[in-house]
C-alpha positions as CSV (number, residue, x, y, z in Angstrom):
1,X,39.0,-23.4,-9.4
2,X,42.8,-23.2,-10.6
3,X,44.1,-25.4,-12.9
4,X,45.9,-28.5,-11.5
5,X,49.7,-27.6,-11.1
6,X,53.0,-30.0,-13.2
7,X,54.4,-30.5,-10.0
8,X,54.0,-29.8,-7.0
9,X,57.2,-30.4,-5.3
10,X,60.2,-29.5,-7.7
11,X,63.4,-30.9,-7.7
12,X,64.9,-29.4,-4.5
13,X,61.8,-31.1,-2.2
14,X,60.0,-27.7,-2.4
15,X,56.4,-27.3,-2.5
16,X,54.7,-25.1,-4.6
17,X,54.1,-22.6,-0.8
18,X,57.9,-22.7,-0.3
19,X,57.2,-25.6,2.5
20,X,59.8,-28.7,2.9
21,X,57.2,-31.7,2.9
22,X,57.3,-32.1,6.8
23,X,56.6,-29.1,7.6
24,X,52.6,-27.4,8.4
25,X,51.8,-24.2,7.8
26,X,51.9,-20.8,9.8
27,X,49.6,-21.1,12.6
28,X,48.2,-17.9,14.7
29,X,45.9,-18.3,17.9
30,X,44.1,-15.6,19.6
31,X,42.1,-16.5,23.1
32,X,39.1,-14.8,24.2
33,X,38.0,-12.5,21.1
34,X,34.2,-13.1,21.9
35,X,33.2,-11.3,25.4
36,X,29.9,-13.1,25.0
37,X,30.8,-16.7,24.9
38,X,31.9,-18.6,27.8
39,X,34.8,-19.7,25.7
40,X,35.9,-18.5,22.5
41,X,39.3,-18.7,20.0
42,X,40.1,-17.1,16.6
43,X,42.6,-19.1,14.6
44,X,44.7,-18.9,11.5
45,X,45.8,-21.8,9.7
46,X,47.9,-20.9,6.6
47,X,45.0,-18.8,4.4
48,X,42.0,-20.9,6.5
49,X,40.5,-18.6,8.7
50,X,38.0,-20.0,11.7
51,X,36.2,-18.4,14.7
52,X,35.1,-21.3,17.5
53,X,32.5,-20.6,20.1
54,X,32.1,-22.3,23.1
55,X,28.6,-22.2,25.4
56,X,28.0,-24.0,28.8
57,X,27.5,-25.7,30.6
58,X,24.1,-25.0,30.5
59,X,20.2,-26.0,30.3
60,X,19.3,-28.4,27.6
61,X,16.5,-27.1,24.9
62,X,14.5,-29.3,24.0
63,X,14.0,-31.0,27.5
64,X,14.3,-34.5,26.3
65,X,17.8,-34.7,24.7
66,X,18.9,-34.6,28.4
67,X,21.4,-37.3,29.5
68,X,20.7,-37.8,33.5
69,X,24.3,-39.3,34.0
70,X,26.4,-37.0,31.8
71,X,26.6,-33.7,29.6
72,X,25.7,-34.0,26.0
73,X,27.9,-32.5,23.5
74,X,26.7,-30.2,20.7
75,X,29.3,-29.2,18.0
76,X,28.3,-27.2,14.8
77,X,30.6,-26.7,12.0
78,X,29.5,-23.8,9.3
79,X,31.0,-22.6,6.3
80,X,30.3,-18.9,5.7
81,X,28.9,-18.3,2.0
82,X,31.8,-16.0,1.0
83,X,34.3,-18.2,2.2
84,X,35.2,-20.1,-0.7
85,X,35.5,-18.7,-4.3
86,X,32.2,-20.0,-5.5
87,X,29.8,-19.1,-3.3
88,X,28.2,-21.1,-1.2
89,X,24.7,-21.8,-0.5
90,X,24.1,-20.9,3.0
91,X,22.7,-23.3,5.7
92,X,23.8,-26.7,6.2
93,X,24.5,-29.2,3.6
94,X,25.7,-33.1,3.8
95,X,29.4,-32.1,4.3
96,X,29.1,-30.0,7.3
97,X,26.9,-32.5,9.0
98,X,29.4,-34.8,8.5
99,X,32.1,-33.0,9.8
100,X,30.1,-31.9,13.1
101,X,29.6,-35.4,13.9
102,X,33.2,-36.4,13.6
103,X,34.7,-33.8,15.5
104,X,32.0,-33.9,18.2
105,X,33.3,-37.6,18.9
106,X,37.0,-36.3,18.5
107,X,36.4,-33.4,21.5
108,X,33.8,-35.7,23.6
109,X,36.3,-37.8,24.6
110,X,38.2,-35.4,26.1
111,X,35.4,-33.8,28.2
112,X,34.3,-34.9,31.5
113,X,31.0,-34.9,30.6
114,X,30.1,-36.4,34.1
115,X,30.6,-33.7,36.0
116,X,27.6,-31.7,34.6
117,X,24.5,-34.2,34.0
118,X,21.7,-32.9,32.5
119,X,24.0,-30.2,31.0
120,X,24.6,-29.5,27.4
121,X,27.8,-27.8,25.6
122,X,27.7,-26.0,22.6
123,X,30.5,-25.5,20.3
124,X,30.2,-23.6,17.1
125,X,32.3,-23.2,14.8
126,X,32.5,-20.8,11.6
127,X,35.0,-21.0,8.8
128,X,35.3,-17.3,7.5
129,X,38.3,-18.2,4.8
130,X,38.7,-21.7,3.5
131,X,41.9,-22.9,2.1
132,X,41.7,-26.8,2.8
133,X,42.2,-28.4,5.8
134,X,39.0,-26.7,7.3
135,X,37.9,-29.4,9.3
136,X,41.2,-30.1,11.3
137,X,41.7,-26.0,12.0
138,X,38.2,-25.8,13.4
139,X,38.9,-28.4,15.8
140,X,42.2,-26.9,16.6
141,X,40.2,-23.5,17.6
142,X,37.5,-25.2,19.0
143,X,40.1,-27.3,21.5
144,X,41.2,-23.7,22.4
145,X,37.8,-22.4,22.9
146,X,36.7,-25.4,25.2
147,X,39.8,-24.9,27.6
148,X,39.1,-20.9,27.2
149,X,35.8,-21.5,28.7
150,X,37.0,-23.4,31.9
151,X,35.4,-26.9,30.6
152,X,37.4,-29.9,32.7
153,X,39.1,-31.8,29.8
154,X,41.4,-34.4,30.3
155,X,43.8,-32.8,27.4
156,X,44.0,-30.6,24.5
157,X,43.2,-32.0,21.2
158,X,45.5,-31.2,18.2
159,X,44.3,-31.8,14.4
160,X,46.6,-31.8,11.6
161,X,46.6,-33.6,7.6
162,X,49.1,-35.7,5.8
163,X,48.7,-36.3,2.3
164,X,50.1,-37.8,-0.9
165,X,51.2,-35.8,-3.5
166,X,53.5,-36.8,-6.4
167,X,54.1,-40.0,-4.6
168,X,55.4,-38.5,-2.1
169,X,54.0,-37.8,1.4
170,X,53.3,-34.3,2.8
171,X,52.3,-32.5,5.9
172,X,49.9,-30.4,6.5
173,X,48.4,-30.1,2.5
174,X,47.1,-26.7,0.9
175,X,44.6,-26.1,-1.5
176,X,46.0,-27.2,-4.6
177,X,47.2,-30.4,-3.1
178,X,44.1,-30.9,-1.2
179,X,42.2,-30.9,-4.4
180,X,44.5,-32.8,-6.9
181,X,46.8,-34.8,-4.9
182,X,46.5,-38.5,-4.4
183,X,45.4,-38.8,-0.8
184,X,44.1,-37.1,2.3
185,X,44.5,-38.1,5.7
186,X,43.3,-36.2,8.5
187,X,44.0,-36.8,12.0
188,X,43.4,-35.7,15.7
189,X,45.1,-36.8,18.6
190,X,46.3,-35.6,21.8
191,X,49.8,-35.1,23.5
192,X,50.4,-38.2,24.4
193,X,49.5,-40.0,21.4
194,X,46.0,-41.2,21.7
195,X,43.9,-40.6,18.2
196,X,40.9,-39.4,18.7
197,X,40.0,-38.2,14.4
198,X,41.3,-40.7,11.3
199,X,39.8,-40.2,8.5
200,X,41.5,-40.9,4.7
201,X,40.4,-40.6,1.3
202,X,42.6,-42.1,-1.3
203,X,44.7,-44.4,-1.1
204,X,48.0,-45.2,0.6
205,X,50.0,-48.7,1.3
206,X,50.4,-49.9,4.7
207,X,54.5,-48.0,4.9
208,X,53.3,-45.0,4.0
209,X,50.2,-45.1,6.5
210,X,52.6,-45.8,8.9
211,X,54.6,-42.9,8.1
212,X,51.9,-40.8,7.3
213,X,51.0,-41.5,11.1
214,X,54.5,-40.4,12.5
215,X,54.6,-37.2,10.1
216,X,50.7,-36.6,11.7
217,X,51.9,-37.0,14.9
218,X,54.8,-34.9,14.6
219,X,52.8,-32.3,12.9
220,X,49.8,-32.5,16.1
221,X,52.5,-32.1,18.7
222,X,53.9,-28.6,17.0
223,X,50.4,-27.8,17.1
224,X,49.6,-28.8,20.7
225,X,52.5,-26.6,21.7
226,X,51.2,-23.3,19.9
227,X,47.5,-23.8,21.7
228,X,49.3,-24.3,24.8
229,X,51.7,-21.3,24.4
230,X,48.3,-19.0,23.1
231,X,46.0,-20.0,26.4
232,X,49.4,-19.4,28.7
233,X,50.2,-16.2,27.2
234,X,46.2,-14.9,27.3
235,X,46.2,-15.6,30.8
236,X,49.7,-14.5,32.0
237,X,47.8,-11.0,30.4
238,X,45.2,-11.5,31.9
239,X,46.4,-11.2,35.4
240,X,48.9,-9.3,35.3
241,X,46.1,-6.7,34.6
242,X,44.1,-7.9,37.3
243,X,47.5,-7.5,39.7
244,X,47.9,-4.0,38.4
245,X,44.3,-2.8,39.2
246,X,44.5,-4.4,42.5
247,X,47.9,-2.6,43.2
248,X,46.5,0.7,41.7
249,X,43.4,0.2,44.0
250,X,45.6,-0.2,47.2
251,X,47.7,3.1,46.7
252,X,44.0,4.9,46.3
253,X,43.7,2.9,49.2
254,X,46.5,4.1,51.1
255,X,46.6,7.9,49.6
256,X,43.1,8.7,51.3
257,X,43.8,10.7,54.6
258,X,43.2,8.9,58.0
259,X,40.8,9.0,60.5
260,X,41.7,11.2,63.8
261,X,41.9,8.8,66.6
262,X,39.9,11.9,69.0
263,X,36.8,11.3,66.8
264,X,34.1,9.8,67.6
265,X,31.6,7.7,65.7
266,X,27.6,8.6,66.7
267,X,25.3,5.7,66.0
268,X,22.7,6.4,64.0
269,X,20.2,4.8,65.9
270,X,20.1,7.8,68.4
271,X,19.0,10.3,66.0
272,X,16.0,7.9,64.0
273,X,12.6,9.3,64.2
274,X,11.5,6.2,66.0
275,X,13.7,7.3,69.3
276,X,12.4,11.1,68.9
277,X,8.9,9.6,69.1
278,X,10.0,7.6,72.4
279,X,11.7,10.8,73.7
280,X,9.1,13.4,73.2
281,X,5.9,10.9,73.9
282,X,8.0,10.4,77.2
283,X,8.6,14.1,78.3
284,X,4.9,14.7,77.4
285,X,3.8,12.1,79.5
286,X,5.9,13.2,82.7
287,X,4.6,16.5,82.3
288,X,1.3,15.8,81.8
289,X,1.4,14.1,85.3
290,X,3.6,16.3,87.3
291,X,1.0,19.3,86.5
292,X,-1.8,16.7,86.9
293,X,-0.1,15.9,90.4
294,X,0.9,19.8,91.4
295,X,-2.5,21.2,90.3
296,X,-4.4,18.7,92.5
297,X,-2.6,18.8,95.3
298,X,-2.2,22.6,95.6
299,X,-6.2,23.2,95.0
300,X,-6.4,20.5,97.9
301,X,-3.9,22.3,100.3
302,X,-5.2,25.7,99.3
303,X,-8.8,25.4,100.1
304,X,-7.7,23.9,103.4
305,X,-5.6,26.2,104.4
306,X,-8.2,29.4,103.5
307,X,-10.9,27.3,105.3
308,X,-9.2,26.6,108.4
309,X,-7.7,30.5,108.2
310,X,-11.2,32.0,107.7
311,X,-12.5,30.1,110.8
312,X,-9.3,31.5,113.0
313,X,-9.9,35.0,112.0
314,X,-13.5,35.1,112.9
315,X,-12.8,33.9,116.7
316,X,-10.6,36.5,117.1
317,X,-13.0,39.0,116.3
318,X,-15.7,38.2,118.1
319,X,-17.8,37.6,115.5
320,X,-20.2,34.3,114.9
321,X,-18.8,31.6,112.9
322,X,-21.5,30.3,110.7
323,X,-21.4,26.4,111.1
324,X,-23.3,24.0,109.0
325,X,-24.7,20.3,109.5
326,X,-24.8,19.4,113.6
327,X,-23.2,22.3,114.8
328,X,-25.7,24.2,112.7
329,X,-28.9,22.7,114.4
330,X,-27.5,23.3,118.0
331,X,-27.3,26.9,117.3
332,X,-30.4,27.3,116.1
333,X,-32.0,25.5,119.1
334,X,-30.3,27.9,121.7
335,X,-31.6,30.4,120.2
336,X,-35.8,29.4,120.3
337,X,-34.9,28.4,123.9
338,X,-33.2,32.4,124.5
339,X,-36.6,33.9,122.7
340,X,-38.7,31.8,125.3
341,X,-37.5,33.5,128.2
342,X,-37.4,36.8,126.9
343,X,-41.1,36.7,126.2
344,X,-42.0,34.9,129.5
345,X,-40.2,37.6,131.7
């Protein structure tokens, strides 16, 4: 840890970063950095360095955390190990508990949690480079990653500190004055004005909380309009490239040669197998019965035509015609009756 500074605002109201005391910190916002979270934010806050997380809505693990009216609200804050200059121990510790649980309240009244009972919502947050003021730029990237993710909130929520240092009050503290000044007050609040985060340690009169409120305020809405300019600038992006690939897409669209208008489109139901089966069973079927039909009918007509021309042919010659059944018998009894009279004469 660095020795405590003489003075940390010098003569000219100067701070020790070259800020004026009402003024916070450079502040960078990037939307969308994690293309497997639903919602996600990197942010930069002076040297403070935080990645935020969002997941959901989504099933609740275990089971009986459920909320059958509403969605419950799940927000963990980490510090990595080699964030700090002493290394940290890794896992959680009293602090960071005590931070999730104040800045799950601060974003859980902002979230219409009763659209999605039985739901749960996961933020995470990590702080990869800590230079005070952790707490109030996680919830600054995790407010960025919640409306990232499509969540219904009723507003953005803005964090920001105000501090004593040298009896004096400043905006927005760094390190050094985080660690030796006289008071710390962080505070959370959306655009118009509703605190939803106040938390203090030191101590401070009733004017300068008072001030230190308008100076917070002041500081929050700077803030507010940096998240807002981050998600509107992310999405402007965003579809513009979705307009250009849909543009791009048409001209393939419209390069492709036409159709001839003389062409004509075959179903492909006539060529299945299914319709070949029908077809060919079909023919075979006809044919089977047409030569069925012809070859009985001919054999018919044929034999009656020989018999009947056989019989003809005989008469004319003079010859007997054979004759069975009655005719038969007849013949055969004219001719016992002829043999009778031959031997009797």
């Amino acid at each position: 840890m660095a020795d405590k500074p003489e003075k940390f605002i010098d003569e000219n109201g100067i701070r020790s970063d070259g800020r004026r005391a009402n003024e916070i910190r450079d502040v960078k916002i990037e939307v969308g950095v994690l293309s497997r979270a639903d919602g996600s934010c990197y942010l930069e806050f002076g040297k403070n360095k935080v990645m935020a997380a969002v997941y959901g809505p989504r099933e609740v693990h275990p089971r009986h955390q459920q909320k059958s009216n509403r969605a419950i609200v799940r927000y963990k804050y980490n510090m990595a190990s080699f964030s700090v200059e002493d290394r940290k121990r890794p896992g959680p510790d009293r602090r960071s508990i005590e931070v999730s649980k104040v800045s799950r309240e601060a974003l859980e009244d902002q979230i219409f949690t009763e659209y999605f009972p039985k739901s749960a919502i996961d933020v995470f947050v990590e702080v990869l480079q800590a230079d005070a003021g952790t707490r109030t730029a996680a919830l600054n990237a995790a407010s960025v990653a919640l409306a990232d993710a499509g969540i219904p909130m009723r507003s953005l929520v803005s964090a920001c500190a105000v501090g004593k240092v040298d009896d004096t009050l400043v905006l927005d503290l760094n390190k050094d004055e985080d660690n030796y000044g006289q008071a710390d007050m962080p505070i959370a609040m959306t655009p118009d004005g509703k605190i939803t985060l106040l938390q203090m340690d030191g101590h401070l009169t009733q004017e300068e909380f008072k001030q230190g409120l308008e100076m917070a305020q002041e500081g929050c809405r700077q803030v507010y309009e940096m998240q807002r300019k981050a998600l509107m600038d992310y999405y402007s992006k965003k579809t513009e490239v979705l307009s250009t690939e849909v543009t791009a897409a048409e001209d393939v669209k419209g390069d492709a040669p036409e159709e001839p208008e003389d062409v004509t489109q075959v179903e492909v139901l006539e060529d299945t197998e299914d319709t070949k089966k029908i077809d060919d069973t079909n023919e075979t079927g006809d044919t089977r019965e047409t030569e069925g039909t012809k070859e009985t009918g001919d054999t018919e007509e044929t034999e009656d035509t020989v018999k009947a021309g056989d019989v003809e042919e005989l008469e004319d010659s003079g010859e007997e015609v054979p004759d069975t059944g009655e005719n038969a018998d007849e013949t055969d009894g004219q001719m016992d009756e002829s043999e009778e009279e031959i031997s009797n004469e």
